[in-house]
matplotlib code that plots the C-alpha trace (Angstrom):
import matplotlib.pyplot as plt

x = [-21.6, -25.1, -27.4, -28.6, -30.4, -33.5, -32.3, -29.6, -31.7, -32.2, -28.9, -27.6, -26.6, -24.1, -22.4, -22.1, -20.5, -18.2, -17.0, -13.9, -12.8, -14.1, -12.5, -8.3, -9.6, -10.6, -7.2, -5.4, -7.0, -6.9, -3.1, -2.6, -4.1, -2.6, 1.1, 0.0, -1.0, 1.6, 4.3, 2.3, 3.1, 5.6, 8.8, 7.9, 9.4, 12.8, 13.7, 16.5, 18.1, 18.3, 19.7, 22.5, 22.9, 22.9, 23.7, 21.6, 20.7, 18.0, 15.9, 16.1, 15.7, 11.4, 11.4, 12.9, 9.1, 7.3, 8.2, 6.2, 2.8, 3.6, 4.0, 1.2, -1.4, -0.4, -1.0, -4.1, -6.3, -4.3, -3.8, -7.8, -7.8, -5.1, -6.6, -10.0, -8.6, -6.1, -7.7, -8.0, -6.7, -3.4, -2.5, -2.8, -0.5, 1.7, 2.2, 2.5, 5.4, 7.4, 6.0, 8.3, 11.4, 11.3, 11.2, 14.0, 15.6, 15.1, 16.4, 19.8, 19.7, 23.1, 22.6, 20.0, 19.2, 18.5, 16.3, 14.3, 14.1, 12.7, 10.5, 8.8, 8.8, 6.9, 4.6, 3.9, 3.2, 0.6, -0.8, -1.4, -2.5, -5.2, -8.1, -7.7, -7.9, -11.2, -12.5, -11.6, -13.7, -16.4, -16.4, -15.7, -19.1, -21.8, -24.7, -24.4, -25.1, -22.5, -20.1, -20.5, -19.3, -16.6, -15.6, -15.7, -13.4, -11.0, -10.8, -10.2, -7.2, -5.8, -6.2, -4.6, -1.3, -1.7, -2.0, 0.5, 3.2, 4.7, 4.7, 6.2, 8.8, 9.8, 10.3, 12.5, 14.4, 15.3, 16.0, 18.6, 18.0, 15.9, 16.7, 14.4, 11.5, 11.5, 12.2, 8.5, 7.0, 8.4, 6.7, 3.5, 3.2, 4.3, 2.1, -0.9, 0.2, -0.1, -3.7, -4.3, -4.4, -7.4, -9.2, -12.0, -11.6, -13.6, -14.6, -12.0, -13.7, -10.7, -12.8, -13.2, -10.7, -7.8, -8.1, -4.1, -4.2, -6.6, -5.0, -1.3, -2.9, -4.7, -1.7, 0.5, -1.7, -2.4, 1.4, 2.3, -0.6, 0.7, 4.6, 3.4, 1.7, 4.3, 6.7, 4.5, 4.3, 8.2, 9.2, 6.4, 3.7, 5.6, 8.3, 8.9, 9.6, 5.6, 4.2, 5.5, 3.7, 0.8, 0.2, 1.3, -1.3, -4.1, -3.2, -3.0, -6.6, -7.8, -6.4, -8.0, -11.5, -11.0, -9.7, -12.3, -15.1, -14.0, -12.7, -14.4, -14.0, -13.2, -10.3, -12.8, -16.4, -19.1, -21.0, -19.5, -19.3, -23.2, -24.1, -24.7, -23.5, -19.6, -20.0, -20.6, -18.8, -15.2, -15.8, -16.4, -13.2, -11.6, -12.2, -11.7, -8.1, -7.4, -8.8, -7.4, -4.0, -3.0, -3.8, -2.3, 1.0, 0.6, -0.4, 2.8, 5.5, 3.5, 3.5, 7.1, 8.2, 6.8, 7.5, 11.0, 9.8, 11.6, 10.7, 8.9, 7.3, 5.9, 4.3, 2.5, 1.7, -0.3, -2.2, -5.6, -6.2, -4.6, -6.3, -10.2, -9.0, -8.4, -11.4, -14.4, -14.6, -15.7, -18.6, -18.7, -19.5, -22.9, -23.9, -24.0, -25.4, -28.3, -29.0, -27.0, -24.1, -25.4, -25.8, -22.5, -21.0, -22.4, -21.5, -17.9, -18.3, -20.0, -17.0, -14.5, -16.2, -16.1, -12.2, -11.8, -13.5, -12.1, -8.5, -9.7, -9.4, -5.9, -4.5, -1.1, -0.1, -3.7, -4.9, -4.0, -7.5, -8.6, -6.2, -7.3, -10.7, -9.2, -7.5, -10.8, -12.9, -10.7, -10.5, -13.9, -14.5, -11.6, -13.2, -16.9, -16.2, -13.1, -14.4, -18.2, -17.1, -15.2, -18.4, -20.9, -18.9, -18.8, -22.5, -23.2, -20.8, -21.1, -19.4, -17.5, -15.8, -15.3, -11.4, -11.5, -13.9, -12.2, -8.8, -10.3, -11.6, -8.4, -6.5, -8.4, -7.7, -4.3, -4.8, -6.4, -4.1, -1.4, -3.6, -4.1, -0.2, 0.6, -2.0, -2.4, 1.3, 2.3, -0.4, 1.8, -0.7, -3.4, -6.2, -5.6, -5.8, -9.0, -10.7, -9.9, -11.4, -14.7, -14.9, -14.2, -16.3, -19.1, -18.9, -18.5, -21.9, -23.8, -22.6, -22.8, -26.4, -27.4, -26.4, -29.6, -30.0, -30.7]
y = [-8.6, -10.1, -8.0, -5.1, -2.0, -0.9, 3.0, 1.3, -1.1, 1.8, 2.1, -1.5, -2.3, 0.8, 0.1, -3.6, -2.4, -0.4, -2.6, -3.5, -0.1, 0.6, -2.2, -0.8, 2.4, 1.2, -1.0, 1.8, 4.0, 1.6, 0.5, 3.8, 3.9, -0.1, 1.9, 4.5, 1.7, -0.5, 2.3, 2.7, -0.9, -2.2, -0.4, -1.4, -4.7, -3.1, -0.9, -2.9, -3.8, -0.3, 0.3, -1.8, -0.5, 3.1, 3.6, 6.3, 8.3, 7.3, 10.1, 9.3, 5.8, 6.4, 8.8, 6.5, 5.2, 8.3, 11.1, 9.4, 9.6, 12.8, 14.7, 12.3, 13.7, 17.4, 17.8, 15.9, 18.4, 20.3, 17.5, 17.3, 21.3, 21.3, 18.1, 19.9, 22.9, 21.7, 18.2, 15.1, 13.3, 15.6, 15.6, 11.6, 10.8, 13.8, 11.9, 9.0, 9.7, 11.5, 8.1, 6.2, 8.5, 8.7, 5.3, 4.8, 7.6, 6.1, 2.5, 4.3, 6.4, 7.1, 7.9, 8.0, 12.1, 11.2, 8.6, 10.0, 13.1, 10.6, 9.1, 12.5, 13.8, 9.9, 11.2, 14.4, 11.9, 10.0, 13.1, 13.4, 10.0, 9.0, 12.2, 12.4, 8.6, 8.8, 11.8, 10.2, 6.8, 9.1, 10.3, 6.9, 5.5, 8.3, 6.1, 6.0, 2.5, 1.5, 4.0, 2.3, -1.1, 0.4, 2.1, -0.9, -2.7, 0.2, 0.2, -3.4, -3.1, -0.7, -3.1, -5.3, -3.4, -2.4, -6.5, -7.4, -4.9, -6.9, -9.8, -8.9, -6.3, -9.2, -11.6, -8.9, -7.8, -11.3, -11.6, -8.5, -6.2, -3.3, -1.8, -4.1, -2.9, 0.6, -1.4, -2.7, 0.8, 1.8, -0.9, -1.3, 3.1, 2.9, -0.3, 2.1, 5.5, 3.5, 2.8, 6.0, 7.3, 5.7, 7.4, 10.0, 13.2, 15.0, 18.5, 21.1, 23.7, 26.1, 29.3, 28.6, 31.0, 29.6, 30.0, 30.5, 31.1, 28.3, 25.8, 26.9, 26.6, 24.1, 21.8, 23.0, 22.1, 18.3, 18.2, 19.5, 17.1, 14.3, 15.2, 16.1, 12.8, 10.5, 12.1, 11.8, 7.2, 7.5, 10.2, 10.7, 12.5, 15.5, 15.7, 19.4, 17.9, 16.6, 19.2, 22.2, 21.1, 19.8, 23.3, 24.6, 22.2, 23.5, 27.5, 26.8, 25.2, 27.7, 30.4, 28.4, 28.3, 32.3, 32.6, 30.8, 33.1, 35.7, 33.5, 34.1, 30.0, 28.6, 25.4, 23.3, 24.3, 24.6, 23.1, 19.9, 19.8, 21.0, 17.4, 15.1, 12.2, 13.6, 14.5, 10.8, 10.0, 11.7, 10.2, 7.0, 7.1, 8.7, 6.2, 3.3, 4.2, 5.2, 1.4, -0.4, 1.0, 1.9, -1.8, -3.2, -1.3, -2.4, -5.9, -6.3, -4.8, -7.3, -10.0, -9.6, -8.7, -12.2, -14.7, -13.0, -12.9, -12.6, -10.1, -12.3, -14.0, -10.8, -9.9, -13.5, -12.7, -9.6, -11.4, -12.4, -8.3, -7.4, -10.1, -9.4, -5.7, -7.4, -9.4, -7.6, -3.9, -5.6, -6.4, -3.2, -1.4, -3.6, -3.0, 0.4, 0.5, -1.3, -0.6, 2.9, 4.1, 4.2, 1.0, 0.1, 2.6, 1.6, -2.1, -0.8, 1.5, -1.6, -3.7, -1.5, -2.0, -5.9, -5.6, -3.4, -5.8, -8.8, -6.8, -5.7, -9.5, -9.7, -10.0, -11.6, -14.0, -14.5, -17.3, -17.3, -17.5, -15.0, -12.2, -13.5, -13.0, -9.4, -9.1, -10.1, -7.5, -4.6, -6.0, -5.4, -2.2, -0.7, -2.7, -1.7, 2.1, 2.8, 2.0, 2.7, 7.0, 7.2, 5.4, 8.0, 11.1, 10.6, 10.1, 13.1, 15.6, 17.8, 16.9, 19.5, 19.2, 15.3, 15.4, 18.0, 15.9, 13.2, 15.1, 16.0, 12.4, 10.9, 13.4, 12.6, 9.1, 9.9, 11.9, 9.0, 6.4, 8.8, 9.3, 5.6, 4.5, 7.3, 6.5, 2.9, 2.0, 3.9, 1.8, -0.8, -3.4, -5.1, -4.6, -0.7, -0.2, -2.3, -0.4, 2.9, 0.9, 0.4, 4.1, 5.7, 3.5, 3.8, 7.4, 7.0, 4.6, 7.4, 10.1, 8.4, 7.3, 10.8, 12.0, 12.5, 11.2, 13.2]
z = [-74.3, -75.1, -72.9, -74.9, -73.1, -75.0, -75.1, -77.7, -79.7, -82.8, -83.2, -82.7, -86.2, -86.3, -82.8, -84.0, -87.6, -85.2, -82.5, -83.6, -84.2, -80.8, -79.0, -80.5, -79.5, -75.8, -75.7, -76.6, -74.2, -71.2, -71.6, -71.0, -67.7, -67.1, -67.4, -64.7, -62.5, -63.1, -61.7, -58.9, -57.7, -59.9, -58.1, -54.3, -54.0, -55.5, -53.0, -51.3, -54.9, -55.0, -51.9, -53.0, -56.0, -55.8, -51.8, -51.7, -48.2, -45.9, -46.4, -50.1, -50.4, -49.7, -52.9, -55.4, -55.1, -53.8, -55.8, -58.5, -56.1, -55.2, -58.5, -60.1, -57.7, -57.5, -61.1, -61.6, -61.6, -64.1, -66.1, -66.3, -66.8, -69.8, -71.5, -71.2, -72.8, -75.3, -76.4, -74.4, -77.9, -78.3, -74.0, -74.2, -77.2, -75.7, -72.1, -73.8, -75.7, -72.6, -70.2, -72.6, -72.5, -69.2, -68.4, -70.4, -68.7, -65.2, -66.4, -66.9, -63.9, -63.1, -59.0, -56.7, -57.6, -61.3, -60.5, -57.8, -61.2, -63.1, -61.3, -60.7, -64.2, -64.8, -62.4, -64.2, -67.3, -66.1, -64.5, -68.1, -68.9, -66.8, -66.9, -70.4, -71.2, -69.3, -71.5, -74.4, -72.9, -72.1, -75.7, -77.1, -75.5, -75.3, -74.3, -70.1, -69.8, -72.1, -71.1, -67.3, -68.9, -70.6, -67.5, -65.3, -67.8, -68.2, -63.9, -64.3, -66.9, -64.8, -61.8, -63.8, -64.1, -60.1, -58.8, -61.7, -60.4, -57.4, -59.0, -62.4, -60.4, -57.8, -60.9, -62.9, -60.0, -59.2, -63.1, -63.4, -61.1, -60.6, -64.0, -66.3, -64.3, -65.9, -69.3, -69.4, -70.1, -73.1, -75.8, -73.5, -73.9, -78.1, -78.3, -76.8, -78.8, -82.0, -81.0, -79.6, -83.7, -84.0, -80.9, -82.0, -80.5, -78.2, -78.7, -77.6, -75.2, -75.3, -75.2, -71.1, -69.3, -67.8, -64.3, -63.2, -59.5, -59.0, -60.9, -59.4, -55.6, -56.0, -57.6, -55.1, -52.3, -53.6, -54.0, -50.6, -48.9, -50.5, -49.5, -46.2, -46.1, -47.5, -45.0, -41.9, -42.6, -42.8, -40.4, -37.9, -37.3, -35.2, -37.6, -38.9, -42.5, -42.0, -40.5, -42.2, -45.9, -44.6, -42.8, -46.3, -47.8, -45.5, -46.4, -50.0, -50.1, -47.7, -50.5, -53.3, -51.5, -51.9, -55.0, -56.7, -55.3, -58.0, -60.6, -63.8, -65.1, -61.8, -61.7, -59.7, -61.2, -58.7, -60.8, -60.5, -56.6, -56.2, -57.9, -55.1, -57.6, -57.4, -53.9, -53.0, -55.3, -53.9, -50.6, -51.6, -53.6, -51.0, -48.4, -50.7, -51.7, -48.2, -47.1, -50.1, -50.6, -46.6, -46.2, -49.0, -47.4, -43.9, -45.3, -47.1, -43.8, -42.2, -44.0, -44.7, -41.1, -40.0, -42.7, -44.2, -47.9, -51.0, -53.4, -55.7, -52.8, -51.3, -54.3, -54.4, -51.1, -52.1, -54.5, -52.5, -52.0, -55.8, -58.2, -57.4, -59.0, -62.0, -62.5, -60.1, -62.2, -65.5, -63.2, -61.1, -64.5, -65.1, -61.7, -61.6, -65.0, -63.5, -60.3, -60.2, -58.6, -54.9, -54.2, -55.5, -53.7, -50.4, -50.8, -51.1, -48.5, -45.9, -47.1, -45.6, -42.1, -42.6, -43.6, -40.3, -38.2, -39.4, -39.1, -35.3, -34.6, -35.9, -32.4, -31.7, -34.4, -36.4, -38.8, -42.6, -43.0, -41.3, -43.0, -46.5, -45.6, -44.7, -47.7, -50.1, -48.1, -48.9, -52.5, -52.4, -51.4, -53.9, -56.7, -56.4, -54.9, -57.0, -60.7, -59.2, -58.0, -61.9, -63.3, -61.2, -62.2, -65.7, -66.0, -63.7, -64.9, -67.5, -71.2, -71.3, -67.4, -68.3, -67.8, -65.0, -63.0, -63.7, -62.9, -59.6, -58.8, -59.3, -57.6, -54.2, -54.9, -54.7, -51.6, -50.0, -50.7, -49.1, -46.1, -45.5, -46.5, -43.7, -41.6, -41.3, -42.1, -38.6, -36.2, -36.4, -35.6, -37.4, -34.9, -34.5, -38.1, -37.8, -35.7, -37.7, -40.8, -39.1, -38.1, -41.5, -43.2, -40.7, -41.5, -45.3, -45.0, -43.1, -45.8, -48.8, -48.1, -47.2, -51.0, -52.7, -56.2, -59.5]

ax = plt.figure().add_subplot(projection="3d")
ax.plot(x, y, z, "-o")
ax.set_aspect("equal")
plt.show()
């Protein structure tokens, strides 16, 4: 890191005399966020070992993987409240510990019941994990320039663990079965809770009022749209078991909206929301994740469905859309530093259009070339919009809402990639999920460039 803003020059000699205090601190903080990713991937290509070895049901074969999603973004937002409230430091080192266990605990799953158990209580970890490892990176690097950079090589760590997951879970599955994949958490979550002592820690704000109904509703709504969601890709959209929680979904946000009129220390600040920087910066992430991830899904059925894929080969096969997430953030970071976060976020958002027309042209049996060229578009809209909205929030929002924004962020991330897994994973066909690309993105484009600046 050569380039040197001027705001920083004064105080040059005492960030370089801690740098590599700063860089164990940042490791630790990012493996933490690599783990969360990691799960999020990692488990996919497993399913039919599992199959075999458990037997378990058809309706509970989908939440060996999704009960993880679902639990992980209902309690985001809390996660963000409580680390807010009880230290970002403490609720880190905390989900650490139980991300371990846990994994453990799933490795020696007995039946299909325990593990599906597990896999939602790992969810509720990493809940945990990933707004408070941002407001401990947000108190780690107080300048905004540099805290952009750092931010851009955290998201690209964690993109890391998200392209690596196929590839390392098809390897170990083939290796000794699905066990070994939960087996890689434990000394990657100890290895980052060692370095996690030497994390400074933020200010605790506990004298805020705890806003119960708010955070209750609101968690339960994130969970139910997400179950809701996870249940419409497998079961359809005009299946009861779909239809019944998102409509439970809708009333609980509809309830939150009122409840927060009269709460003294509201869950979701207004505050944050009136900023036109985190307005953006939601639907930006939003309609990344929903591009990205709903891809990435319908990529891979594909893909598979055609070819007849191993594991290990189906997570090779994911690797033109999952490597750019590993490499682009660390660059994402310096662009928003220097030209801002707008910019960046409307490059991601113009990429999703390209990936939806190149997709629209998908017809029949299309070139390899022409679905790589696909697959590098939507790699470039979730690698400049996804670290660029986490970037643009924690400049714009205030220090003491840093995990609760970035609870919030991350929790319609998670709605997003639900939404587009649902979504585009029930088109069937390249081309119709193409032309849904263009039209969200074309509407991301228009609102995104609307948000004014501050």
């Amino acid at each position: 890191m050569t380039t040197v803003d001027p705001a920083c020059r004064p105080s040059a000699p005492a960030d370089t005399a801690v740098r590599p205090a700063s860089r164990l601190a940042f490791a630790g903080i990012a493996t933490g966020n690599l783990l969360v990713l990691l799960d999020t991937t990692i488990l996919n290509v497993a399913v039919p070992d599992i199959q075999t070895s458990l037997r378990p049901g058809a309706a509970a074969l989908p939440w060996t993987v999704d009960a993880y999603t679902v639990v992980f973004a209902g309690l985001l937002l809390a996660g963000g409240v409580f680390a807010d409230r009880w230290g970002a430091r403490r609720v880190y080192a905390l989900a650490l510990g139980l991300f371990a266990a846990l994994s453990v605990a799933c490795a020696l799953a007995p039946g299909a019941g325990a593990l599906i158990a597990g896999r939602a209580l790992l969810g509720a970890a990493g809940a945990g994990l990933v707004p408070a490892s941002l407001a401990l990176l947000i108190h780690l690097y107080p300048d905004p320039a540099r805290r952009t950079r750092a931010i851009g090589s955290w998201s690209a760590v964690a993109g890391l663990g998200a392209a690596a997951g196929p590839v390392l879970g098809g390897a170990l599955v083939e290796l000794g079965g699905w066990r070994l994949v939960f087996l890689v958490n434990p000394p990657l979550a100890l290895g980052a809770l060692l370095l996690a002592r030497r994390l400074p820690a933020p200010p605790v704000r506990a004298a805020r009022a705890l806003d119960r109904p708010g955070l209750v509703l609101s968690t339960a709504g994130l969970g139910l749209l997400t179950f809701g969601l996870v249940e419409a890709g497998t079961e359809g959209w005009a299946a009861a078991v779909a239809l019944l929680p998102l409509a439970a979904a809708l009333a609980c946000f509809a309830a939150v909206a009122v409840v927060e009129r009269r709460a003294i220390a509201p869950v979701l600040p207004p505050a944050l929301l009136a900023l036109p920087r985190v307005r953006s910066a939601m639907v930006a992430a939003a309609v990344s994740c929903f591009a990205y991830f709903g891809g990435m899904y319908l990529l891979a059925l594909w893909l598979q469905r055609t070819y007849d894929l191993t594991p290990l080969r189906a997570g090779l096969a994911s690797l033109p859309l999952a490597f750019p997430v590993c490499v682009m953030p660390f660059f994402t970071g310096r662009l928003v530093a220097r030209h801002g976060p707008r910019p960046v976020l409307l490059t991601g958002m113009t990429a999703t259009v390209v990936a939806g027309v190149l997709l629209a042209c998908a017809v029949g049996r299309p070139s390899l070339p022409l679905i790589v060229t696909a697959e590098l578009a939507l790699a470039a809209a979730g690698t400049l919009s996804i670290p660029g909205a986490a970037a643009a929030v924690a400049v714009a929002a205030p220090p003491e809402y840093a995990a609760t924004s970035q609870g919030a962020l991350n929790g319609i991330r998670q709605a997003g990639s639900a939404l587009g897994v649902a979504v585009l994973g029930t088109l069937g066909s390249l081309s119709g999920a193409g032309y849904l690309l263009v039209g969200v993105g074309a509407v991301a484009v228009v609102l995104v460039a609307g948000a004014r600046e501050r």
